[in-house]
C-alpha positions in Angstrom: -46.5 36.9 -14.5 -43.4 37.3 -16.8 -43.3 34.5 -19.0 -39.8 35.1 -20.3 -36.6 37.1 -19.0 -33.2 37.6 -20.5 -30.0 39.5 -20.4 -28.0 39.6 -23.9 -24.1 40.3 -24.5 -24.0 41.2 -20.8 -20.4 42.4 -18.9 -19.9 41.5 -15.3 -16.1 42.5 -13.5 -15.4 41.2 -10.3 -12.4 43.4 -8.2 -10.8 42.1 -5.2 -8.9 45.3 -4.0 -7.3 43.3 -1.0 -5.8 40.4 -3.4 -5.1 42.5 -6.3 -6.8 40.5 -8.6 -9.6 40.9 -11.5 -12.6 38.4 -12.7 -14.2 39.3 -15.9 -17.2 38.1 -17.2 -18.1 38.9 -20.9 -20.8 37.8 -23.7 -23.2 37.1 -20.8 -26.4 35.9 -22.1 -29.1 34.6 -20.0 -33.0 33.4 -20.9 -35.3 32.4 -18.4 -38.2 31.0 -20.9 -41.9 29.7 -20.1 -41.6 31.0 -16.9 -44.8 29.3 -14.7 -45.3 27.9 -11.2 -47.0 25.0 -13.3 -45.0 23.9 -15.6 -40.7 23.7 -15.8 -38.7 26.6 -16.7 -36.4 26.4 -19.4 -32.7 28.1 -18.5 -30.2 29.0 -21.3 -26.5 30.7 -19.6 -23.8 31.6 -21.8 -20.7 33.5 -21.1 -16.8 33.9 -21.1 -15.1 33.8 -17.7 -11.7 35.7 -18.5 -12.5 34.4 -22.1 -13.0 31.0 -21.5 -16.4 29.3 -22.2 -19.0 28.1 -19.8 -22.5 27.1 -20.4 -25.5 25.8 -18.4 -28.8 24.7 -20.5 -31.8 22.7 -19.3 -34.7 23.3 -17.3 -36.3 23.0 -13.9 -40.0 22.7 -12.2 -42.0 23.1 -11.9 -41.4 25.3 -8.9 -45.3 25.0 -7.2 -47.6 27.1 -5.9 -47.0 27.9 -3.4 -43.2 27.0 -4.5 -41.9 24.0 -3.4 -45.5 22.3 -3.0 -44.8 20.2 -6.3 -42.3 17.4 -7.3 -39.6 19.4 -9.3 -37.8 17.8 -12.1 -34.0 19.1 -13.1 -32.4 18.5 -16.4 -29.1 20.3 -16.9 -25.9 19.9 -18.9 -23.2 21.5 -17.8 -20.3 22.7 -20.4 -16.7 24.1 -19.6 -14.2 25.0 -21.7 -14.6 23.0 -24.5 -13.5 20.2 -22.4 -15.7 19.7 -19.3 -19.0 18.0 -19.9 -21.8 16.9 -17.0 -25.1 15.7 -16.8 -27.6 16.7 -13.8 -31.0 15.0 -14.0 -32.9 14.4 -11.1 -35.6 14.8 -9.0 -36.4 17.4 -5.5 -39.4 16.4 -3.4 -40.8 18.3 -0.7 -37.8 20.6 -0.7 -39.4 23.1 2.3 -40.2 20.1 4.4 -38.6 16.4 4.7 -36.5 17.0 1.4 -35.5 14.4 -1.1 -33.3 14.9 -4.2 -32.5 11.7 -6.4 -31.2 11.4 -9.7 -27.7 10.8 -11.8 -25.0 12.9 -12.4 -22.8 11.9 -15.6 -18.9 13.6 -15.9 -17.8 12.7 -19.4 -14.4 12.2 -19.9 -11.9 14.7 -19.7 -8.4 15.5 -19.7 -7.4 16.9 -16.1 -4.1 17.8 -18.0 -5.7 19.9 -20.8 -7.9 21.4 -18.1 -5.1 23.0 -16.3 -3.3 24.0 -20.1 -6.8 26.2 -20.5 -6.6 27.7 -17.4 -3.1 28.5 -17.6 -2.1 27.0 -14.1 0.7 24.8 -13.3 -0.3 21.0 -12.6 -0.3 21.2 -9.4 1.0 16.8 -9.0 3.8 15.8 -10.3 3.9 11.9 -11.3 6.3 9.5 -11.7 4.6 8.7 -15.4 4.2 11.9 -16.9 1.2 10.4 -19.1 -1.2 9.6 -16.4 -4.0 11.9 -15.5 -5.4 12.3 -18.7 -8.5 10.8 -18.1 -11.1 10.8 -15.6 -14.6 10.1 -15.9 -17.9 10.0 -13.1 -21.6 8.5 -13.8 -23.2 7.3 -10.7 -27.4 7.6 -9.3 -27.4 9.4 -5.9 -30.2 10.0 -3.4 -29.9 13.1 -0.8 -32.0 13.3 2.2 -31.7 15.5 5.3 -30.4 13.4 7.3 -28.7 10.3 4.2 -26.6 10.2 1.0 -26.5 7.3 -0.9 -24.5 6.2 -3.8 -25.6 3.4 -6.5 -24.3 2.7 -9.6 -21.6 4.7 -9.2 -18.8 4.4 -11.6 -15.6 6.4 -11.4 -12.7 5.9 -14.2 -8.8 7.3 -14.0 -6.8 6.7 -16.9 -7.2 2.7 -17.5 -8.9 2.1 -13.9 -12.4 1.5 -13.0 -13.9 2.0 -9.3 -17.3 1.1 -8.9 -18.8 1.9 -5.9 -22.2 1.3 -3.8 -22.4 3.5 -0.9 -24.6 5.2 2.2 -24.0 7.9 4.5 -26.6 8.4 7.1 -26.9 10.4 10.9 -24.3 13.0 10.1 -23.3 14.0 13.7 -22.6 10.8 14.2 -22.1 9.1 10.6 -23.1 5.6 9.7 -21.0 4.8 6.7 -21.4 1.1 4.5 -19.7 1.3 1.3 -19.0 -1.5 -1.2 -15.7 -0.7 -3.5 -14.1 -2.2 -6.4 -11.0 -1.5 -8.0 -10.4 -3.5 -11.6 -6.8 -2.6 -11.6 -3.9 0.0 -11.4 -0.2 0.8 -11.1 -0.2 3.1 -8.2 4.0 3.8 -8.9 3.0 5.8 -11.9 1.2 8.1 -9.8 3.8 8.5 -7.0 6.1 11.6 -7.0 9.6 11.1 -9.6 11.7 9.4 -7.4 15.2 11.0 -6.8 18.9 9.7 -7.7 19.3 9.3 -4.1 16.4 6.7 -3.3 16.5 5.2 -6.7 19.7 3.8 -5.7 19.8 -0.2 -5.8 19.7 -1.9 -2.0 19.3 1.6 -0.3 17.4 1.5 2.6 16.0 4.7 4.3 16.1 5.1 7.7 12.9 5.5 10.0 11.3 9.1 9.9 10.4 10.7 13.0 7.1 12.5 12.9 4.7 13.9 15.7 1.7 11.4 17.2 -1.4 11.6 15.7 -4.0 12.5 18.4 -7.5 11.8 18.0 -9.7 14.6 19.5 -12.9 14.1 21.7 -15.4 15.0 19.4 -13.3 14.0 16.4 -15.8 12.0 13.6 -13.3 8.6 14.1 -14.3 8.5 17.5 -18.2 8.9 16.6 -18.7 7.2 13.2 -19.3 3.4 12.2 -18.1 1.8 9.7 -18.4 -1.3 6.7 -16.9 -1.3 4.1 -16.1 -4.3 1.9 -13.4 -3.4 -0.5 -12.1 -5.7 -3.1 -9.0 -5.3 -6.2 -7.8 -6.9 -9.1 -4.1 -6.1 -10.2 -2.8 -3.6 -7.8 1.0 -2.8 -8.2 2.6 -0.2 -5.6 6.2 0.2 -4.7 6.9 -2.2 -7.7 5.1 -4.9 -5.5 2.5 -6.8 -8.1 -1.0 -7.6 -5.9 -3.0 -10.0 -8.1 -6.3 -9.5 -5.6 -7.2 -8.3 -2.3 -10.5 -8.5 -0.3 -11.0 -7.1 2.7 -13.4 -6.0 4.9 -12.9 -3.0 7.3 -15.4 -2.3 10.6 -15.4 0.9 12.9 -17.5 1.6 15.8 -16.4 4.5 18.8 -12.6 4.5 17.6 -11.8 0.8 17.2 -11.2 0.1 13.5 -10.6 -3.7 12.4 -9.4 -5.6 9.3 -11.0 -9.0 9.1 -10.5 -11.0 6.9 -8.4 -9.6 4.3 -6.8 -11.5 1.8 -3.5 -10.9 -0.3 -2.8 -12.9 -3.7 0.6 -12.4 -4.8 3.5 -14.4 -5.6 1.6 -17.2 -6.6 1.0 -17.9 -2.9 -1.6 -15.6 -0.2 -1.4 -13.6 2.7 -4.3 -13.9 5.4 -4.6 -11.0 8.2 -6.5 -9.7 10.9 -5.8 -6.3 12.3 -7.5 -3.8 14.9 -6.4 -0.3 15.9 -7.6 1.6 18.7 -7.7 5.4 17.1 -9.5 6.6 20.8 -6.1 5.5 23.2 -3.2 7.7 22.8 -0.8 6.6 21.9 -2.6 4.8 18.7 -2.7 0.5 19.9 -2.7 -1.5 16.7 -2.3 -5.2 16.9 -1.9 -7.6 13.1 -1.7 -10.9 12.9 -0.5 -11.9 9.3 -0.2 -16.0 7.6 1.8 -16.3 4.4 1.1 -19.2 2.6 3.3 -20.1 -0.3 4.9 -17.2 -1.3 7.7 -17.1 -3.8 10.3 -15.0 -2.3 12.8 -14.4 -5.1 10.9 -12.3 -7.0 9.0 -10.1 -4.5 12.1 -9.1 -3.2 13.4 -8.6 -6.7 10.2 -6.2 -7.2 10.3 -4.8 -3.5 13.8 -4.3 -2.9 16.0 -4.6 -6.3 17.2 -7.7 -4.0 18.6 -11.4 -5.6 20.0 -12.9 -2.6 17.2 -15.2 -1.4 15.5 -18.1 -3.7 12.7 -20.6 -2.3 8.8 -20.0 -1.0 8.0 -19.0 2.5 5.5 -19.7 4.8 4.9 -18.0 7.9 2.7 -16.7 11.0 3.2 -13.6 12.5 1.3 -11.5 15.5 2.5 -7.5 16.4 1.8 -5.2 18.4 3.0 -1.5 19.0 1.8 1.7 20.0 2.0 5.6 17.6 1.0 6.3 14.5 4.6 7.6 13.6 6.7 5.2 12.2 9.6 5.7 14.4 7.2 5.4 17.3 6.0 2.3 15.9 9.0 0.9 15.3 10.3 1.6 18.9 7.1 0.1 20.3 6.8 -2.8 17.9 6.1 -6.3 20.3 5.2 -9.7 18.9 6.8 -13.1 17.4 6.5 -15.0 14.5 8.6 -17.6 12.3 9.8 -17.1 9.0 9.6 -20.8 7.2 11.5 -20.8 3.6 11.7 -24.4 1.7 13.3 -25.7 -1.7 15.2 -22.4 -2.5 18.8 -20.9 -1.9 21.4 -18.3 -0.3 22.4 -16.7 -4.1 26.4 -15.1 -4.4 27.6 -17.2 -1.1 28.6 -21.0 -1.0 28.6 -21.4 2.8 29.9 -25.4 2.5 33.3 -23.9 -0.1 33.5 -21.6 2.8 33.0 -23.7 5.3 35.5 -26.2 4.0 38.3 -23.5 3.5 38.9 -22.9 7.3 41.9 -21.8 7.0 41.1 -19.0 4.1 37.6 -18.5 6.1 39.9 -17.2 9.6 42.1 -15.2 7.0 38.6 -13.1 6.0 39.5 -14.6 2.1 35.8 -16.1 1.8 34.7 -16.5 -2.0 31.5 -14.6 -2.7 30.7 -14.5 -6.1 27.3 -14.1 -8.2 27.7 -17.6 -9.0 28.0 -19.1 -5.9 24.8 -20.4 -3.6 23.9 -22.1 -1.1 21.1 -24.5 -2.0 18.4 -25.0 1.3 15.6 -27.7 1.9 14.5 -25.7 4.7 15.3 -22.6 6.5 13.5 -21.7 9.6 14.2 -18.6 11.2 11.6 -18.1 14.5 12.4 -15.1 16.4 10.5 -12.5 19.1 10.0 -9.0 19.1 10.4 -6.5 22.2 11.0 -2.9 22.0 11.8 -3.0 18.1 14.6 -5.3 18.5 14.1 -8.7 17.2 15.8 -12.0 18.8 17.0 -14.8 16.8 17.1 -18.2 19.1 17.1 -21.1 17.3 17.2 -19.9 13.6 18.1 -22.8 11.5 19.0 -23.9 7.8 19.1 -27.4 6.4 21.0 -28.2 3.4 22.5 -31.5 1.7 25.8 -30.6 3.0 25.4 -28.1 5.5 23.4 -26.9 9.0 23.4 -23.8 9.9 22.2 -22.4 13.6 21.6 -18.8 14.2 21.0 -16.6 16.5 21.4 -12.8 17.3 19.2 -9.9 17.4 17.9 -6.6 14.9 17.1 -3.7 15.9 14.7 -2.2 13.6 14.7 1.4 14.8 18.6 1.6 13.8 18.8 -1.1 10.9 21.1 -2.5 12.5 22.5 -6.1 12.8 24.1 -8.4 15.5 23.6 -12.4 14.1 26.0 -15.1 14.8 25.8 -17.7 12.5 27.3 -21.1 12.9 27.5 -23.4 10.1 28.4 -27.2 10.2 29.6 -29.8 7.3 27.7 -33.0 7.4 28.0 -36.3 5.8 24.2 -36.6 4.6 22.1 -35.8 1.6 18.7 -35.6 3.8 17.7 -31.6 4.1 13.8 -31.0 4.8 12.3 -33.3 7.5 16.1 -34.4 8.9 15.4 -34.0 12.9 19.0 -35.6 13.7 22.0 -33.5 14.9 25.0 -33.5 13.2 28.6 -33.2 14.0 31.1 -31.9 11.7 33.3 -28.9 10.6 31.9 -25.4 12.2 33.5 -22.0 11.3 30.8 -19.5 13.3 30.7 -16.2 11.4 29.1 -13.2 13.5 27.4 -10.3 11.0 27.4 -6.9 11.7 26.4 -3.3 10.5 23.4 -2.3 8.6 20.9 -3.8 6.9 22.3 -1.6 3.7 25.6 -2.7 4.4 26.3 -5.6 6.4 30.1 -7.0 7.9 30.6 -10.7 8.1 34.0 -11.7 9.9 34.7 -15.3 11.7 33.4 -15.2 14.9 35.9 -17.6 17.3 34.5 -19.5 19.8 36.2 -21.5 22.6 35.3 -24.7 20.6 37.3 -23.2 17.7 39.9 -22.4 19.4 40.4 -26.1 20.8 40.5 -27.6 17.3 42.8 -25.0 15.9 44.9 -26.0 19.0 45.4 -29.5 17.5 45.8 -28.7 13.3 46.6 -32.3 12.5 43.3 -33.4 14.1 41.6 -31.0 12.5 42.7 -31.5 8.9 41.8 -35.5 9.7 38.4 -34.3 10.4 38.3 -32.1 7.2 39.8 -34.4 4.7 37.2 -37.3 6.2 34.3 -35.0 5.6 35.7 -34.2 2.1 35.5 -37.6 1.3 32.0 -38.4 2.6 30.6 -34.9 0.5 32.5 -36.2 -2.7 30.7 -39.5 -2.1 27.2 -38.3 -1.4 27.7 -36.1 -4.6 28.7 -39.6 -7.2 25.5 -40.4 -6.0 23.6 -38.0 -7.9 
């Protein structure tokens, strides 16, 4: 038997006449050394792919005899480039017969940046943070079988974040999947695509794509597989939203995926959900029902929306339904009902009692909105139902030291749009949260209109209105005695 083989300052050229293009291989050198069926065989591969380095060294066996009747050991380290370096070391059992390969496969860290700079290609993402994508990194021990794939161990870094992961893959037809994932932390937004003038623009709101249903076939593998997977985070932050931690599990069997429990820490308060869609209907059902617990509104909407119009913490429980994986189709489909509960916070740039007080400058459109002005709340309930994407408002309410407000109207989420009367009330008490009594007082109804992105507030004149502008000196009595009962309450403080 030959005990050694090599090839030395070899040229290989590859032609592809149909693409037009040319691969050129050049300082080829191979050795093959103790070359046995008993014992491993060292490998040594050098060469320039269009003049860029690549390397394999190690060894393998031994092969057997007759081959594949031994355990073989591999050892190889793999070099690109001056920047790519891995690690295969394993070992293949019974590779002709039942066939196990185990071992661990180490990536060192490299630049995918750099990597594309050496092989003269564009990049093909572009980020938001031109900086990330510098590093990424892979270690992790795997075991293949003919019929499994597990993962353990495994460790995968980008940039400054970690993934570990514990995983198993078995019954291909018809895959069995459990996975255990962690991700330490990252700020998804530097990932995302540049964002354009356009969208960057503060308050804008985009409307609802359309997009075609997503059909799941027959034989697709979400119809066959099963799933559970336990994923957990630290610090996620996406769409300028900052997630402290989330756990959640996920469960699949025959199409029906589910979501329970997962849990949302942000905002110094947590949001508990349960969620199920049916991937084998068409269209797509989904159901979510979602529990915020103590929440601090102000600045999640500062993060999520560039919006500073709404102070306090909210609580609230909320169960949807719809139909589509589009989002218009969604939206259109969307049925449920909830209640949004906010306590100890404020309405920022709009002091509804001033307004409220000012009838006469209120019915002349003259309200005074300025960034200083607010409407402090003790409580502001708003319950409402869902059919059809178009949410009803009932018996939405707001309790301040000085003012009630009722409200009710509807939004249709599929246009944005907005059709809310809101009726506000002077009232000669201090008591806000926990006050069950019904007051009477001064009420200028305002009705809003238009968009979410640009909303129209006007009076709104109702018949009851109407009778006390009918009578102005009884209606300035009634204002100047309420002006004297708020200027009271307030020499109390």
């Amino acid at each position: 038997m030959v005990e050694h083989f090599s090839i030395s300052n070899g040229v290989v050229q590859f032609v592809d006449r149909q693409a037009g293009t040319t691969k050129k291989v050049t300082d080829l050198n191979l050795s093959l050394a103790e070359i046995s069926l008993d014992r491993p065989i060292k490998m040594m591969l050098k060469m320039r792919l269009d003049g860029m380095p690549l390397s394999v060294e190690g060894m393998v066996g031994p092969l057997g005899n007759p081959v594949g009747s031994k355990e073989m050991d591999v050892d190889f380290k793999i070099k690109a480039l001056d920047l790519v370096n891995c690690a295969l070391k394993g070992r293949l059992v019974d590779p002709t017969g039942a066939f196990t390969f185990s071992g661990k496969v180490d990536l060192a860290a490299f630049s995918p940046r750099k990597l594309a700079a050496a092989l003269k290609i564009d990049f093909p993402v572009e980020t938001s943070d031109p900086s990330v994508l510098e590093k990424v990194a892979f270690v992790g021990e795997f075991a293949i079988t003919a019929n499994t794939i597990s993962l353990n161990k495994t460790r995968f870094e980008l940039d400054e974040s970690t993934v570990t992961l514990d995983g198993r893959i078995a019954e291909f037809q018809k895959p069995a999947i459990q996975a255990k994932i962690h991700l330490d932390t990252i700020d998804l937004d530097r990932y995302l695509p540049p964002v354009s003038e356009k969208n960057s623009e503060v308050g804008a709101v985009s409307a609802p794509a359309s997009a075609s249903e997503f059909k799941v076939a027959k034989d697709s593998v979400l119809r066959t597989m099963a799933l559970n997977a336990q994923i957990t985070t630290g610090m996620v932050k996406i769409a300028h939203v900052v997630i402290d931690a989330t756990k959640l599990i996920v469960v699949g069997k025959s199409g029906v995926f589910t979501v329970e429990p997962a849990t949302v820490d942000l905002y110094e308060g947590k949001i508990m959900a349960k969620a199920r869609a049916d991937l084998a209907a068409f269209p797509v059902r989904s159901r979510v029902e979602v529990d915020v617990s103590k929440v601090q509104v102000e600045k999640l909407l500062q993060d999520a929306a560039k919006i500073n119009k709404l102070e306090g913490m909210v609580q609230s429980h909320i169960v949807l339904s719809a139909r589509g994986t589009s989002v218009d189709a969604i939206l259109r489909s969307a049925e449920g009902n909830g209640n949004l509960l906010f306590n100890d916070g404020a309405i920022v740039g709009i002091d509804l009692a001033a307004m409220a007080r000012n009838t006469t400058a209120f019915l002349q459109g003259k309200q005074q909105t300025t960034e200083k002005a607010r409407t402090d709340f003790s409580e502001l309930s708003i319950p409402f139902s869902l059919s059809k994407g178009v949410a009803t408002f009932t018996d939405a309410r707001m309790k301040s030291p000085f003012i009630r407000l009722l409200a009710n109207g509807t939004t249709n989420l599929v246009t944005q749009s907005l059709d809310v009367v809101v009726e506000p009330k002077l009232v000669g008490t201090i008591k806000g949260q926990g006050d069950r009594d019904d007051r009477s007082g001064l009420a200028v109804p305002v009705r809003i209109t238009g968009t979410f992105a640009d909303p129209k507030i006007r009076p709104e004149v109702t018949k009851s209105l109407q009778k006390a502008l009918s009578d102005p000196a009884q209606l300035q009595k009634d204002a100047k005695s309420m002006e004297k009962k708020i200027k009271g309450l307030k020499g109390m403080f």
